[in-house]
C-alpha positions in Angstrom: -9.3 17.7 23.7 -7.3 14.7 22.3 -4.3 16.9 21.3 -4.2 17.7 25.1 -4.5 14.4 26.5 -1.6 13.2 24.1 0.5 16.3 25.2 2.6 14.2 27.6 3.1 11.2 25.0 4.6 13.0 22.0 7.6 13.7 24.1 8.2 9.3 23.9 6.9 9.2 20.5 10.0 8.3 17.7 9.6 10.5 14.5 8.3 7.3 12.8 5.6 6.4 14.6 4.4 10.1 13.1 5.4 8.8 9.2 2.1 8.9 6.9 2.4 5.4 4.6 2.8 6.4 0.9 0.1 4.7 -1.2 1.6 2.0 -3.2 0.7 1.8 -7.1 -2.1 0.1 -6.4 -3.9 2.8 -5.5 -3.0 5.1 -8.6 -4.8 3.3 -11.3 -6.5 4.9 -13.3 -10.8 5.0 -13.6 -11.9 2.4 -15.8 -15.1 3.2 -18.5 -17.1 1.0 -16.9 -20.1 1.7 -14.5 -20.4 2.8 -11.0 -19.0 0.1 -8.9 -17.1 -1.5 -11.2 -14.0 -3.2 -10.0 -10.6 -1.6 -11.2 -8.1 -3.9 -9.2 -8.7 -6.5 -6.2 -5.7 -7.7 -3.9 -6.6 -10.4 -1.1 -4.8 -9.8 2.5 -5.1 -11.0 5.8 -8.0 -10.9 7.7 -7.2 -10.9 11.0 -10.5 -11.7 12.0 -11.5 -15.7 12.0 -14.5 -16.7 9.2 -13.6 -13.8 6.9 -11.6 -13.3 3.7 -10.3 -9.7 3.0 -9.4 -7.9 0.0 -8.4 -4.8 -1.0 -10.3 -3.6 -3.8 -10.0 -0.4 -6.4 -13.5 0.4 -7.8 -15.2 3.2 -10.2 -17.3 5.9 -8.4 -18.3 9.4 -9.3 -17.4 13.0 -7.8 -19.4 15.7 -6.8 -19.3 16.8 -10.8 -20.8 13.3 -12.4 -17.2 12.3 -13.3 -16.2 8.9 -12.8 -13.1 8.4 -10.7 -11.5 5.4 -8.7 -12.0 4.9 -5.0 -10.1 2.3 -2.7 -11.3 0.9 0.2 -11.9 -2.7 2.0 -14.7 -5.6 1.6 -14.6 -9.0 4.3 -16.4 -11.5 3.0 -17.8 -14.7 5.1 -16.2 -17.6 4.8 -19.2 -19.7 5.9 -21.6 -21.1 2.7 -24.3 -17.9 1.9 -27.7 -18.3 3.1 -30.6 -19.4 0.3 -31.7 -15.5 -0.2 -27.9 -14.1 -0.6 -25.5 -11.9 1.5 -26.6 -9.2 3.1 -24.1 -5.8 2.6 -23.2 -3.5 5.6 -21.4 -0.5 3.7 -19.5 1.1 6.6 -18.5 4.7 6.0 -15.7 6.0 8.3 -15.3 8.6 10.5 -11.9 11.6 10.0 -8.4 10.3 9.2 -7.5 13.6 7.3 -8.0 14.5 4.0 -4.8 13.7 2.4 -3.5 10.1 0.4 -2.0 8.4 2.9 -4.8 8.8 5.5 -6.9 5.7 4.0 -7.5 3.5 6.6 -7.4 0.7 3.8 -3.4 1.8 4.9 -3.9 1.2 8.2 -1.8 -2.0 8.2 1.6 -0.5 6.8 1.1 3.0 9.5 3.6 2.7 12.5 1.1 2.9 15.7 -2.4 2.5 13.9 -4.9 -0.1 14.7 -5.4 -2.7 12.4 -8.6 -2.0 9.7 -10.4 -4.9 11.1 -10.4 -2.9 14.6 -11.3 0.5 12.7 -14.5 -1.2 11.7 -17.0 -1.2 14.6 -19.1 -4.3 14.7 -17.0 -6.2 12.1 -16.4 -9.6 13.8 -20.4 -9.0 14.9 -21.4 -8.7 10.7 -19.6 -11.3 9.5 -20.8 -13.7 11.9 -24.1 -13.2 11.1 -22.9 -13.7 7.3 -23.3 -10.3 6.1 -20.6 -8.6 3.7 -18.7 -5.9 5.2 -17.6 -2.6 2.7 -15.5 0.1 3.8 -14.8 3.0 1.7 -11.8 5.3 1.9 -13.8 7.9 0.2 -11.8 9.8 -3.1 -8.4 11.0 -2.0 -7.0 9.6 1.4 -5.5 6.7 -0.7 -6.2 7.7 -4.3 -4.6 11.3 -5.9 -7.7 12.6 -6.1 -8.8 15.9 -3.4 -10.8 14.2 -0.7 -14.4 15.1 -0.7 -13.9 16.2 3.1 -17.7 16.6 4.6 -18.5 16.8 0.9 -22.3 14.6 1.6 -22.9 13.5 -1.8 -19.8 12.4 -2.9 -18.9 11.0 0.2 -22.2 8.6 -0.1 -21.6 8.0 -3.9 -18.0 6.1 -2.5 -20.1 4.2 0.1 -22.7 3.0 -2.3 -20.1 2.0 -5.1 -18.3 -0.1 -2.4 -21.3 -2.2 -1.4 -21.6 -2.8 -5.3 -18.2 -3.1 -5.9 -18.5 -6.2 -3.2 -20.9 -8.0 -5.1 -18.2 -9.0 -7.5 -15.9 -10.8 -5.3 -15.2 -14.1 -4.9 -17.6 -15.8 -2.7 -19.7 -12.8 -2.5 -23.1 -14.2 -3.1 -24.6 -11.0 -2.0 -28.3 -10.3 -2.5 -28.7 -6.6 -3.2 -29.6 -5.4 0.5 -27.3 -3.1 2.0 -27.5 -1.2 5.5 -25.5 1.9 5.6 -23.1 2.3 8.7 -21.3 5.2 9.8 -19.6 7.7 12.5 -19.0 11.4 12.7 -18.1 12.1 9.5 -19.2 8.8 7.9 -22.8 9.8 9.8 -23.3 12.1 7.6 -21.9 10.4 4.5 -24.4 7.9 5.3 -27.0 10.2 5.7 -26.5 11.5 2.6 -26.8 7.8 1.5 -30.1 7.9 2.7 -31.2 11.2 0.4 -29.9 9.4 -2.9 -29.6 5.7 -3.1 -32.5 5.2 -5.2 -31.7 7.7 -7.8 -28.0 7.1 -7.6 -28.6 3.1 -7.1 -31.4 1.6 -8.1 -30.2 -1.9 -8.5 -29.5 -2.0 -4.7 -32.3 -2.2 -2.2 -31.4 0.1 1.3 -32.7 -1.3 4.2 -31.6 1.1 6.9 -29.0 4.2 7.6 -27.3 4.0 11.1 -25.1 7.1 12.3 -23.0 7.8 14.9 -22.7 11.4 15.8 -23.8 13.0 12.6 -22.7 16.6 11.8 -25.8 18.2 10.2 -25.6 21.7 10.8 -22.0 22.6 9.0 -23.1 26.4 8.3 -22.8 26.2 12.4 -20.4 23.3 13.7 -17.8 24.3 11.0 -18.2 28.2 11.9 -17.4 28.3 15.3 -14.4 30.0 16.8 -11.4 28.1 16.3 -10.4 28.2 20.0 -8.6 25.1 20.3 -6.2 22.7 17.5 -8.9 20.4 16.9 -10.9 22.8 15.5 -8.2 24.2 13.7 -7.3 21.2 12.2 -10.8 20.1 11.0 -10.8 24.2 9.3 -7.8 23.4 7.2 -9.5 19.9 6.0 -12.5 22.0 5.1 -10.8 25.2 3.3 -8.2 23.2 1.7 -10.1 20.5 0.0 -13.4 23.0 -0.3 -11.2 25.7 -2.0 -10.3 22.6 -5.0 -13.0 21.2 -5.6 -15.4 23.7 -5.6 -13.0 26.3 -6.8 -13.3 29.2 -4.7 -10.4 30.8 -3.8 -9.2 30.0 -0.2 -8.2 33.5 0.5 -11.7 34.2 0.8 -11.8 33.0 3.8 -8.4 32.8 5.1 -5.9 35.0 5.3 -2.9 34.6 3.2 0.0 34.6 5.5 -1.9 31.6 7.1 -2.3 29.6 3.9 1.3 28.0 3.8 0.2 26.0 7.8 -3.4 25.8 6.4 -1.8 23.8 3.7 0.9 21.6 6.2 -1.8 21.3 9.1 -4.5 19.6 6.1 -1.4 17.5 5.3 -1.4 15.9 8.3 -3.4 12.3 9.1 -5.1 11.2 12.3 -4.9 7.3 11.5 -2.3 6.7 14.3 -1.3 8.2 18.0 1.7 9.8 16.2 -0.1 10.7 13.7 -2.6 13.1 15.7 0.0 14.1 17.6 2.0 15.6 14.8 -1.8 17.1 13.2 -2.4 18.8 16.7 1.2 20.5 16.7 0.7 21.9 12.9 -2.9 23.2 14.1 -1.3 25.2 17.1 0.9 27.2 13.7 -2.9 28.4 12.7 -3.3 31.0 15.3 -7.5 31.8 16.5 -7.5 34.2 14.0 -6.2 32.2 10.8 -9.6 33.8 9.2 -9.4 36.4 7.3 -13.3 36.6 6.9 -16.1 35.2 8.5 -16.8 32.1 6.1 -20.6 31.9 7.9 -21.3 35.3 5.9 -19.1 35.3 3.0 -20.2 33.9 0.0 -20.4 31.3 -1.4 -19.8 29.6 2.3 -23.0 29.5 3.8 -24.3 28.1 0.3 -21.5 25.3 0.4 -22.3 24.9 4.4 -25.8 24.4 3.8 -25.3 22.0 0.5 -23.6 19.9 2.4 -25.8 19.5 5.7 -27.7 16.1 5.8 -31.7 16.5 5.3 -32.6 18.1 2.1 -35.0 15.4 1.3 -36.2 12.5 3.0 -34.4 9.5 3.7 -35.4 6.5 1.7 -35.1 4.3 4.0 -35.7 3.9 8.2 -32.8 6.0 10.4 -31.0 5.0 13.4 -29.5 8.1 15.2 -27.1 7.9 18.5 -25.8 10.6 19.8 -23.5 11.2 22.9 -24.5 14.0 25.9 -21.2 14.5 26.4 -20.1 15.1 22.9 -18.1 18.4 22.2 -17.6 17.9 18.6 -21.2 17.1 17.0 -22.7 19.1 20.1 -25.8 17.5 21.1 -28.1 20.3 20.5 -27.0 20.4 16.8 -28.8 16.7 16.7 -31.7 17.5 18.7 -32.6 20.0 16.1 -31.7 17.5 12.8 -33.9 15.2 14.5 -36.7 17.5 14.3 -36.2 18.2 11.0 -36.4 14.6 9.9 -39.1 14.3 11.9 -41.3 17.0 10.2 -40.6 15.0 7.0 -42.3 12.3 8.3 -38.8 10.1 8.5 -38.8 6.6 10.4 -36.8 7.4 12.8 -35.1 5.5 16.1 -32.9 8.8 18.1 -31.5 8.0 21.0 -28.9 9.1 23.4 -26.2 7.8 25.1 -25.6 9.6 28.3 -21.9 10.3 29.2 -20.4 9.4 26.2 -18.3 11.5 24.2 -17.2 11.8 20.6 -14.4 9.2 19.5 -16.6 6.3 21.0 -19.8 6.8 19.7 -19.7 3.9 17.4 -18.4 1.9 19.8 -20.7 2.5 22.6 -23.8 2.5 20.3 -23.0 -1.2 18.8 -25.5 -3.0 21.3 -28.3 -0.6 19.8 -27.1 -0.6 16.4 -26.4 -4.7 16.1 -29.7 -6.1 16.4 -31.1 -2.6 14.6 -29.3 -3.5 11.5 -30.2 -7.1 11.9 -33.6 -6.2 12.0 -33.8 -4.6 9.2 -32.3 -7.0 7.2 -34.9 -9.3 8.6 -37.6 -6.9 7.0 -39.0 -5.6 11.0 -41.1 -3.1 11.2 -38.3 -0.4 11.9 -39.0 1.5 15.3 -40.1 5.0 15.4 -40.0 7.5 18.3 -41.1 10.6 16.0 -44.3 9.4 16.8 -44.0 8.9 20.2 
């Protein structure tokens, strides 16, 4: 576990390496009445990255209830003249920082410790290369007020499809309307959920393809097993936290109250930095194994919510790209193998394949030499590859 292998670290670690950056006023605007997409505020920064130009950009989305709310989040734009046809879009959805503002990745720059956002992005230099528009969501509420949507599919995808049409009104943007969807862990599945509603949610964009990393899509299961270790514990308190709000169920329900006070600190906590998951893996050790009160798999409505929000419903609009690890102990690999099956049964287009050895937090990385040339491709209007048929 990572909390384990930082053990021996957090003894050199100074207390502000472990500070979460407060979100400045930019990100406490208020939603415009204005579409889906719409910008609310734009601030250029540096790239870091040669050929690009980076802003920060505030934009109108909508939550899991059809309201309109505002969303931060991150767009790199080539610098090079656009190609005849437009800019392609690559709408990168991002995988856990936490679930609480201040764990936006768009922050990533002002965090003690944290890797700059142009390194959070896998593939970025890659994209803009080619001349494709990079977008990169925060989702609602890691650098807005608003409670984050953690593993909450829909709402998660409505902030990633917002952000590739929020790009279209930068400066220099050019872009045509084409957008691959990008993502890890739990941008997979936000991404997959992309797949079920882009062309009901977004009809004036065209998806060409949804690429994901290590995509949890069987939460009644992954999200129900014993909590045995913090990092399970900590992805518990993201779930009944945020869950409990937004959906409005009480989060005694599920867990008991003498635990709800470190529930509440632990889902605090951000995992943007090395002192950041260091200081998220020592509130997760307050929530003992038996910080449930009830077994959420068989107390309603849980298994409802669990199942709402597990990819696959319907099928994906567009071709799929799957990669998943063997040696993955958070989205276990047999969880996959039987999501694939699924899609396959609804007749998806679908490229799966496996990357042996590889475990978890480099997924995205490791897959980048498959899923390059796979978004290029379809970009380039390929016929996408299929191994459901095979």
């Amino acid at each position: 576990m990572i909390f384990k292998r930082l053990a021996f670290f957090c003894l050199t670690v100074t207390l502000g390496s472990c500070g979460i950056p407060k979100p400045p006023a930019f990100y406490r605007q208020p939603v415009t009445q204005a579409a889906p997409g719409t910008l609310i505020d734009v601030q250029p920064y540096d790239p870091t990255i040669p050929g690009a130009a980076a802003y920060r950009i505030l934009y109108n989305s909508t939550d899991v209830n059809g309201s309109a709310i505002p969303v931060s989040g991150v767009v790199y734009i080539p610098t090079t003249p656009p190609p005849p046809a437009g800019r392609n879009i690559v709408a990168w959805a991002h995988p856990t920082t936490g679930a609480a503002p201040g764990c936006a990745p768009s922050l990533n720059n002002e965090r003690s410790g944290g890797i700059s956002m142009a390194d959070s992005i896998p593939g970025l230099p890659t994209f803009i290369a080619a001349g494709d528009i990079v977008a990169a969501t925060d989702y609602p509420g890691l650098g807005t007020p608003e409670t984050h949507p953690y593993l909450i599919g829909r709402e998660e995808a409505y902030s990633v499809i917002d952000a590739a049409r929020a790009a279209r009104h930068l400066p220099g943007a050019y872009a045509n309307g084409k957008y691959a969807a990008w993502g890890h862990s739990q941008g997979a599945q936000a991404v997959m959920f992309v797949g079920q509603v882009s062309k009901q949610y977004a009809p004036d964009l065209t998806l060409v393809g949804v690429a994901a990393a290590a995509p949890p899509s069987d939460l009644l299961h992954e999200l129900t097993v014993p909590f045995d270790g913090p990092s399970g514990r900590l992805f518990g308190a993201y779930v009944y936290e945020t869950w409990s709000q937004i959906y409005h169920v009480p989060i005694t329900s599920v867990v008991d109250p003498r635990a709800i006070p470190n529930v509440r600190k632990t889902a605090a906590k951000c995992i943007s930095s090395v002192g950041e998951i260091i200081s998220a893996g020592l509130a997760a050790h307050s929530l003992n194994p038996v910080f449930l009160s009830h077994p959420p798999e068989s107390t309603l409505p849980w298994p409802d919510l669990f199942t709402t929000n597990s990819p696959g419903h319907s099928p994906s609009e567009a071709p799929i790209l799957i990669i998943q690890g063997t040696a993955d102990t958070t989205v276990e690999p047999q969880y996959t193998h039987a999501f694939v099956k699924t899609l396959c049964t609804q007749h998806a287009t679908l490229d799966y394949q496996e990357l042996k050895g590889v475990s978890h937090l480099v997924t995205a990385t490791k897959a980048l030499p498959l899923t390059i040339p796979w978004i290029a491709a379809r970009f380039a209007g390929n016929k996408a590859p299929d191994n459901c048929k095979t």
